[in-house]
N, C-alpha and C positions, 0 to 999 in steps of 0.2 A: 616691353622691349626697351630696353636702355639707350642711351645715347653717350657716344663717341666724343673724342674730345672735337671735333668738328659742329658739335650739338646736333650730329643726325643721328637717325635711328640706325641703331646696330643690328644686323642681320646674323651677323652670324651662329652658330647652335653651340658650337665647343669653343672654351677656353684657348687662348694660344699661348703659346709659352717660346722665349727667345730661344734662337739657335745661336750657338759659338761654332765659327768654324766652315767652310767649305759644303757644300752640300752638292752631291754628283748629282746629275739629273742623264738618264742613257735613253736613247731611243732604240729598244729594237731593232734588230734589220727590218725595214718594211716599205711600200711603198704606199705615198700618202698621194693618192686620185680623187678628185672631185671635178666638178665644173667650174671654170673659170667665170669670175662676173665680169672684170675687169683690168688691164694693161697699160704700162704705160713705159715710158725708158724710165723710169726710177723704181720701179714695182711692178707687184701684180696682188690679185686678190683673189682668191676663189674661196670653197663651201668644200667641207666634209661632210658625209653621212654618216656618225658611229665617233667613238671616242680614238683620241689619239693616244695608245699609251706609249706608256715612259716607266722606268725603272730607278727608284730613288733611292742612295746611300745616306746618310745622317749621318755629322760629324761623331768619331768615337764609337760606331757601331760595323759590325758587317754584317748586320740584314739588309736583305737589300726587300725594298718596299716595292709592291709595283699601284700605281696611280695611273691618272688619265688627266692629261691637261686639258684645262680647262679657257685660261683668261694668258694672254700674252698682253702689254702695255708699256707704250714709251713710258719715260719715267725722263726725270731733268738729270743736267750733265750725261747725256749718252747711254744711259742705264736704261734693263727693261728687265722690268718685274714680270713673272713667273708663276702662275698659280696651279698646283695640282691639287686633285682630290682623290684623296684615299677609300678605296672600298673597307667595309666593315671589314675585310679579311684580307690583310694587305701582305703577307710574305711571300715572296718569290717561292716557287717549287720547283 
């Protein structure tokens, strides 16, 4: 396993490659139900059973992808990174 410019071990399996451009990310009509752990006046927290999908465009393309999020994360200056993962067979139908 290699390491990151962080000098940690790199996890992940496939190569990444930059994106230029815009990337839509669509949710379904759906409703997302689980149990709540916890509330408060700023938030809430609760648990999913099952993946959340989502429907993903890439800049320059009209396939539209469908994925399942996976990782949401603050990130600095107000930004929040975004992780999907794609099944081995990812086109919309």
């Amino acid at each position: 396993m290699a390491a990151n410019d962080n000098g940690l071990a790199e996890r992940r399996r496939d190569d990444r490659q930059a994106v230029a451009g815009a990337v839509r990310v669509r949710l379904p009509t759906q409703d997302v139900v689980g149990p709540g752990e916890n509330v408060s006046a700023e938030g809430l927290f609760f648990v999913i059973t099952g993946a959340l999908e989502v429907e993903v465009t890439l800049p320059g393309e009209s396939l539209v992808r469908r994925g399942e999020l996976v990782r949401v994360a603050a990130m600095s200056e107000g930004r929040v990174g975004i992780a999907i993962k794609f099944p081995t067979t990812s086109a919309a139908g």
